[in-house]
N, C-alpha and C positions, 0 to 999 in steps of 0.2 A: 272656667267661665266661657260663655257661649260668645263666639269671636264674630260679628256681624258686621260687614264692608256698606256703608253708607254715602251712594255716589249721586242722588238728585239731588241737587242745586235749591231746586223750591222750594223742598224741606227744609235746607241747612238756611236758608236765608229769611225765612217767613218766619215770624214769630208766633205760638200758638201751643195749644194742649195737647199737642201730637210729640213735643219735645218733652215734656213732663211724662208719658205715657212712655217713652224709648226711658226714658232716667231709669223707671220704676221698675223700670222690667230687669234690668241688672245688669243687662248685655256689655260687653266692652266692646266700642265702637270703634272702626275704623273710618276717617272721613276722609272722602275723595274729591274731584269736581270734576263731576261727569258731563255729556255721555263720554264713555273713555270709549277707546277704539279697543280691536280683537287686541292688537299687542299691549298694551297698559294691560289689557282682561287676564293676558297670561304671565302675565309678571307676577299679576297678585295671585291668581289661582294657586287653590291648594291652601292657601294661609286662613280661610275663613268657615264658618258653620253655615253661615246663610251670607246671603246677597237683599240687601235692600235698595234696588234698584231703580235707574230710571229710563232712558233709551240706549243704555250698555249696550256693545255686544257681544248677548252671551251668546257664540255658536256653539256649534258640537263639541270642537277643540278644546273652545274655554270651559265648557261644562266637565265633560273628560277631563282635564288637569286638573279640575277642585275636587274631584272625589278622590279616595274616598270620604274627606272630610266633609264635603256640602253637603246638607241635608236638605236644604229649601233655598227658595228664589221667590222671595214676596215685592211683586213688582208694584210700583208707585204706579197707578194708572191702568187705562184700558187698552193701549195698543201694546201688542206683543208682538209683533212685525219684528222685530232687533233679539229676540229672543228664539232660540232654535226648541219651540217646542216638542216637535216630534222625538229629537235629539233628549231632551230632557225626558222623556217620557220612555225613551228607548231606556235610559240611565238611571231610571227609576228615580228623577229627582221631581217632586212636585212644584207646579209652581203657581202661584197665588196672585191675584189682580182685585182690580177694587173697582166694580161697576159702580154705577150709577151714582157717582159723587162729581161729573162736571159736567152733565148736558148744558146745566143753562148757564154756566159761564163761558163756554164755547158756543153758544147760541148767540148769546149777547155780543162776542167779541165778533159772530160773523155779520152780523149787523152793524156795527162798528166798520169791519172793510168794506162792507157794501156801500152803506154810503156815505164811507171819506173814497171810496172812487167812484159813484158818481159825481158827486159836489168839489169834487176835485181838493178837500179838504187840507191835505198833505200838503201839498203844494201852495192854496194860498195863505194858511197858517206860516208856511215860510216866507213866502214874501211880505205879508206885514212885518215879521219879526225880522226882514234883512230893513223894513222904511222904506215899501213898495207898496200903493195902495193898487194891485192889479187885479182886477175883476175877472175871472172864466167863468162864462154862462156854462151850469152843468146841465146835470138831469134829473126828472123824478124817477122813483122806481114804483109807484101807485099807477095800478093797469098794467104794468107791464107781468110778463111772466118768468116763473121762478121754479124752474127748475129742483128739485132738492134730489140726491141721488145719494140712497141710503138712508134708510126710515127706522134706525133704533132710535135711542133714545134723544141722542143731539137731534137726529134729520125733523123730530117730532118736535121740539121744544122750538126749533128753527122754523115750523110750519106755523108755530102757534101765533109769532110773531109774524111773520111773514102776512097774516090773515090782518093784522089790525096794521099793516102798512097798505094794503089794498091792493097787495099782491095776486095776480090769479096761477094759482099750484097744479102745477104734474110733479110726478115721483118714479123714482124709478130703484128697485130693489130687493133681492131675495126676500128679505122680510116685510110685510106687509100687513099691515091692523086696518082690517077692513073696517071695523065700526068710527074709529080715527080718522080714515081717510074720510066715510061719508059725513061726520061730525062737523070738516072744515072742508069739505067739496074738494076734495084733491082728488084729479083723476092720474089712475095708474097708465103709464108708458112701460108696456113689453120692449120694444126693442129700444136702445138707446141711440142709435143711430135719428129715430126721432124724437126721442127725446132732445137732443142736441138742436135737431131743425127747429123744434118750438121754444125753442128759451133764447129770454133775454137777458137772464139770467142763470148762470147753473154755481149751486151752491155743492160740494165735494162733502159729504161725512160718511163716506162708506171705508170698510180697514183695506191694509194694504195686504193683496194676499197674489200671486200668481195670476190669479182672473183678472183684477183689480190695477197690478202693473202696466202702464201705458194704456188705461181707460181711454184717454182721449191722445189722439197720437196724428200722426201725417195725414192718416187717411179719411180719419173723421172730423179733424178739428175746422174745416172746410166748411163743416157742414151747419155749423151753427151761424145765425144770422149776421150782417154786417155790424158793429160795434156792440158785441155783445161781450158781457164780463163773466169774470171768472171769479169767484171765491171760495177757497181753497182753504179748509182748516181739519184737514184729515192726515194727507200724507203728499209730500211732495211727489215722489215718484207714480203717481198716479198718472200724471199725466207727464207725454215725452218731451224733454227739455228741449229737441230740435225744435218739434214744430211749434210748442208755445213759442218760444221768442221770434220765429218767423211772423209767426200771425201778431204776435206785435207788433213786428217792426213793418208789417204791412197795413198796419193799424185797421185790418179786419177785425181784431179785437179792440172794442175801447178799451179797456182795462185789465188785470190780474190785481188780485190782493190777495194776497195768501199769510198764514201765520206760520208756513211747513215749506223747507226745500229737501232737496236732494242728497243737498251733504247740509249738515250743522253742527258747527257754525259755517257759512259758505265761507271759500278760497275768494282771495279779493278781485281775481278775474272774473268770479261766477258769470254767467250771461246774463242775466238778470239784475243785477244791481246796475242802478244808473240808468235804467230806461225809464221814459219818462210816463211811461202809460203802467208801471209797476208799484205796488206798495207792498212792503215785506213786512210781518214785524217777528221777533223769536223766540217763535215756541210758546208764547204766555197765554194762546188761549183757555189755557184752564186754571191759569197763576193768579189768582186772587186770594183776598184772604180768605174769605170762606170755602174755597175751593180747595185750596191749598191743606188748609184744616182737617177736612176730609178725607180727600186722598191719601194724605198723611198717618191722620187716626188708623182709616181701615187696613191699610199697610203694615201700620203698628202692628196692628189687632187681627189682622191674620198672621203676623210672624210671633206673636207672644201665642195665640191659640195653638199653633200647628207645635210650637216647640213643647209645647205642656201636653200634648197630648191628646188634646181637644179637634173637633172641628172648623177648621176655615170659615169666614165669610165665603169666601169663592176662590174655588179652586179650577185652572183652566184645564187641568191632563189628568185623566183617571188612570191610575198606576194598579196594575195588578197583585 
């Protein structure tokens, strides 16, 4: 029987047709609760036929220890940042993702951080509930401008709302849908250095890749206007951890809201927890039921395809 290791958390805990779909298919399941680190990854390696995964890390090493029993890695979701494809690809392991099942729940939930941190939301929601009637005058976000950096499918579903908040849009990003752009008047920013200088907003959904590491960092986070926010639902390391919390705690930033750090779940020092211009919440911008459903399904449904001998929904690494 085909031996399948099952470590995302959303799946095991959302209830839905993506569990009826894992029964039927016959597999004998292993259940974890991920993301497991590289050691938990090499302890099991070698025990399993596939990986149904969620922000695991699979490196080289851990891939190498599962063969030659691995045959596939059907990842739950669109980031593979945590997965060593090249490695995978060197090893002739395929490995399988599930596009376009959470733009607009991650749209919606960026809208969500944006303004419980202008409206200061977070925060007076707690003081009523401690028996505090405290008032902070916040901010609108209508007129001001909005940054979006990274234009798949989130950056675009994020545009769309952004338009009926009365947002005015620059974009900045390899991919670019000109007919889209001129649809909603979003004009494109080549460099990002201004892009930074024009927003008052910058909203993060581009992947984390080497170029992408320390996007915004010491040298340019300077460069963005005084009390200007962050919203962050991509990848924490995108931006560098020094100088974010400096530019917080020099409150040149009004805000950060993010749904993504650096490490997850954070060490209870993180710099970041406990300031007061900060909102975190973990990792659920795509955790909804209907989202969840999806991502699920197609995960399914490329690891029962691939094992039958069929073709993938989407496969990230062409194997020769």
């Amino acid at each position: 029987m085909t031996r399948v290791l099952l470590t995302t958390t959303s799946f095991q805990d959302t209830p839905g047709i993506h569990h009826d779909m894992l029964a039927k298919a016959g597999f004998e399941i292993v259940r974890e609760r991920g993301p497991l680190p590289e050691s938990r990854m090499l302890e099991l390696a070698g025990q399993f036929d596939a990986y149904l995964c969620g922000d695991d890390a699979l490196t080289r090493a851990v891939i190498q220890k599962s063969l030659p029993r691995l045959k596939v890695i059907s990842k739950y979701g669109i980031g593979l940042d945590k997965i060593d494809v090249a490695a995978a690809t060197d090893l002739k392991v395929p490995v399988l993702f599930t596009p376009g099942v959470n733009h607009t729940t991650v749209a919606e939930h960026t809208f969500a951080l944006m303004l419980a941190a202008v409206r200061n939301l977070v925060v007076e929601a707690n003081h009523v509930a401690a028996g505090r009637w405290t008032r902070i005058t916040g901010k609108e976000i209508c007129g001001k401008t909005l940054a979006i950096v990274g234009f798949g499918r989130i950056g675009k579903e994020v545009a769309i709302r952004a338009r009926a908040f009365g947002l005015k849009l620059v974009g900045y990003g390899n991919y670019w849908d000109e007919d889209f752009a001129r649809w909603l008047d979003i004009e494109r920013v080549e460099s990002f250095d201004e892009v930074l200088r024009r927003a008052d907003i910058v909203s993060l959904h581009t992947k984390l890749t080497p170029q992408t590491k320390h996007l915004i960092n010491a040298r340019n986070i300077g460069l963005l206007r005084p009390g200007a926010v962050i919203v962050n639902c991509a990848r924490g390391e995108i931006i560098e951890l020094e100088a974010l919390v400096a530019a917080l705690k020099s409150k040149h930033l009004l805000a950060y809201a993010a749904d993504v750090l650096d490490q997850e779940p954070p060490p209870a020092n993180h710099p970041l927890l406990g300031l007061p211009n900060v909102i975190l919440t973990p990792h659920i911008g795509s955790r909804t039921h209907e989202s969840v459903q999806r991502q699920a399904s197609c995960a399914v449904e490329n690891l029962t395809l691939f094992l039958a001998g069929k073709r993938p929904i989407a496969q990230a690494n062409l194997l020769g």
